[in-house]
C-alpha positions in Angstrom: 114.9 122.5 168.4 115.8 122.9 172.1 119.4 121.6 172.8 120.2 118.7 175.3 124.4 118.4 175.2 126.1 120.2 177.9 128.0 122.5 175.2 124.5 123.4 174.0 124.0 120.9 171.2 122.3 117.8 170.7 125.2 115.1 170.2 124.9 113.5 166.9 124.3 110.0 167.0 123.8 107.1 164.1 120.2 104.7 164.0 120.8 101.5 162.3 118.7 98.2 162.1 119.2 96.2 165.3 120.6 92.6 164.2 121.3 89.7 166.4 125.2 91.0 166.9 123.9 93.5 169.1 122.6 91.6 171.6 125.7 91.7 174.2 125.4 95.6 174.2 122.1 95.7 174.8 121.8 93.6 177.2 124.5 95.4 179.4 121.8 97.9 180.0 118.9 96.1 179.6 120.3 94.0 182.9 120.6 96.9 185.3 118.2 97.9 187.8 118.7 101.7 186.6 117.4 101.1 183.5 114.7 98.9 183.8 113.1 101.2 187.2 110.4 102.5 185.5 109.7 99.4 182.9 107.2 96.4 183.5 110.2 94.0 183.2 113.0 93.5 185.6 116.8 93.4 184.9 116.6 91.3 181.7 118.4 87.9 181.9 121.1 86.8 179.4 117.8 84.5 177.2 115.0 87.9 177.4 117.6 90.2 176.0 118.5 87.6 173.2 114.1 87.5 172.6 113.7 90.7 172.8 117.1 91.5 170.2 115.4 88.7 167.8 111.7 89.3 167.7 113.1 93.1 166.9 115.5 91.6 164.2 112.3 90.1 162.7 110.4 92.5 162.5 112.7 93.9 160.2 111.7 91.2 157.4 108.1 91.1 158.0 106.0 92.6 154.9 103.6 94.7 156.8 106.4 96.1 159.0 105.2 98.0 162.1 107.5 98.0 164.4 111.1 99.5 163.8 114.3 99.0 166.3 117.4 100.4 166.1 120.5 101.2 167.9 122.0 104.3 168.4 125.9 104.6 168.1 127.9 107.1 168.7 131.7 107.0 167.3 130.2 103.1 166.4 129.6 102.1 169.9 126.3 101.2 170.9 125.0 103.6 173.5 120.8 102.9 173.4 118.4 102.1 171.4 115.1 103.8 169.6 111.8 102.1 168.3 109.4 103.6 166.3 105.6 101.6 166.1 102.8 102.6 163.8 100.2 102.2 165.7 97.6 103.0 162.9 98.4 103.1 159.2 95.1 104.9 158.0 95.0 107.2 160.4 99.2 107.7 160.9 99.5 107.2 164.1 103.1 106.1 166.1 104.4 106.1 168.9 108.4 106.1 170.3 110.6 105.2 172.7 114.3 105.2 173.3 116.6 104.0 176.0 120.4 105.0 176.5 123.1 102.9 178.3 123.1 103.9 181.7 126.5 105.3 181.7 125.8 107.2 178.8 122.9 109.2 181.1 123.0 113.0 181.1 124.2 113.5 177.9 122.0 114.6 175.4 121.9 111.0 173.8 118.0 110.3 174.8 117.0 113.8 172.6 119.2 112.6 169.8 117.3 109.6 169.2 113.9 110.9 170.4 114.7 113.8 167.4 115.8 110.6 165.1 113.0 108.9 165.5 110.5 112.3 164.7 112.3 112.7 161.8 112.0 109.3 160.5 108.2 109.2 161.6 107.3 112.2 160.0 109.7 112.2 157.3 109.8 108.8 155.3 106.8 107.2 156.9 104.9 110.5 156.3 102.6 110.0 160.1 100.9 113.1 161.3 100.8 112.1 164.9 103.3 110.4 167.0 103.3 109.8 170.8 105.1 109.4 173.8 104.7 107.9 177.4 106.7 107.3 180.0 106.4 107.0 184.0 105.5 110.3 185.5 108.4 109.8 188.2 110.4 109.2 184.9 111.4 113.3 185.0 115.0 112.9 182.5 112.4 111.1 180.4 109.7 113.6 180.7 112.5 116.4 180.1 113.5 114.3 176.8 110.0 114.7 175.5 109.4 118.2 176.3 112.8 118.7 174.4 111.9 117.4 171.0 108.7 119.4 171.0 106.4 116.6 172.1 103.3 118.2 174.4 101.8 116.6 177.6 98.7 115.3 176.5 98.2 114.2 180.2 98.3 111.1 182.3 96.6 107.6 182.4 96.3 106.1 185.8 96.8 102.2 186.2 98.2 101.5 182.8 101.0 98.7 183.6 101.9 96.7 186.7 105.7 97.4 187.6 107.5 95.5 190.9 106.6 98.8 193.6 103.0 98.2 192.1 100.3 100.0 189.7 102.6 102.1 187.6 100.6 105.4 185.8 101.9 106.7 182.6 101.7 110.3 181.6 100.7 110.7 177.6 103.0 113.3 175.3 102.4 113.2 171.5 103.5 115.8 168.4 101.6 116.6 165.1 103.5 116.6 161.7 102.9 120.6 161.7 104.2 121.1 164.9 107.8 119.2 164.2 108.0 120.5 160.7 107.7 124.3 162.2 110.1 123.6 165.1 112.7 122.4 161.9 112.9 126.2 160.7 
């Protein structure tokens, strides 16, 4: 796997279940402009981090669990996040997404849990294809996905409505084959 760290690794970083705990931490990104640029939401306020943090925390006791969120620490600090949806059991589809505190940018730390998440996806949920999208002015992002192996698929025009208007999303995704041969 390509490395992302500026001493040529990929730093290593922990995934955990989100609980409610983590909401503070979160939220100190989640409230910045940086962050939310390319996202359909605005800075978050104090009461949409807290929803967001729970509906995530409940998910985590739902039966027919589909969506997974965790944070990432690094040396126990929380530095982003990663979620993981199946979008279809039978056919064993997912998709990602990750986010790192903004003033943990630059670092490798996006690639860490982007390669996290793959391995959990293909790994113990045993999906064949998981995909990506992100904002095609989104280039650390796009670099992220191009790191982990993930191929552009292409782009969708008109998907979301973001504050500068009509935002497009370009489409990455990765087969079970592909990661597994980029492991050896």
């Amino acid at each position: 796997m390509p490395d992302a760290g500026s001493n040529g690794t990929v730093p290593e970083i922990a995934l955990r279940p989100i609980d409610m705990d983590d909401w503070a931490a979160v939220h100190e990104w989640a409230s910045t402009t940086e962050a939310c640029r390319y996202q359909e939401r605005g800075r978050n306020t104090a009461t949409e981090t807290k929803a967001f943090v729970a509906q995530a925390v409940s998910n985590w006791n739902q039966q027919q669990q589909d969506r997974y969120v965790w944070v990432a620490e690094q040396q126990r600090a929380v530095i982003g996040l990663g979620e993981l949806t199946v979008r279809s059991q039978r056919w064993r589809q997912g998709e990602v997404g990750y986010a790192v505190h903004v003033s943990h940018w630059g670092r490798g730390l996006g690639t860490a849990i982007a390669q996290s998440l793959l391995t959990i996806a293909f790994g113990s949920m045993d999906l064949h294809r998981v995909m990506a999208t992100c904002d095609p002015r989104n280039l650390a992002s796009a670099a992220v996905l191009h790191k982990v192996g993930m191929t552009f698929e292409g782009r969708l025009r008109h998907t979301m409505m973001i504050r500068d208007g009509w935002r497009d999303s370009s489409v990455f995704s990765i087969l079970a084959d592909e990661w597994q041969a980029g492991q050896d």
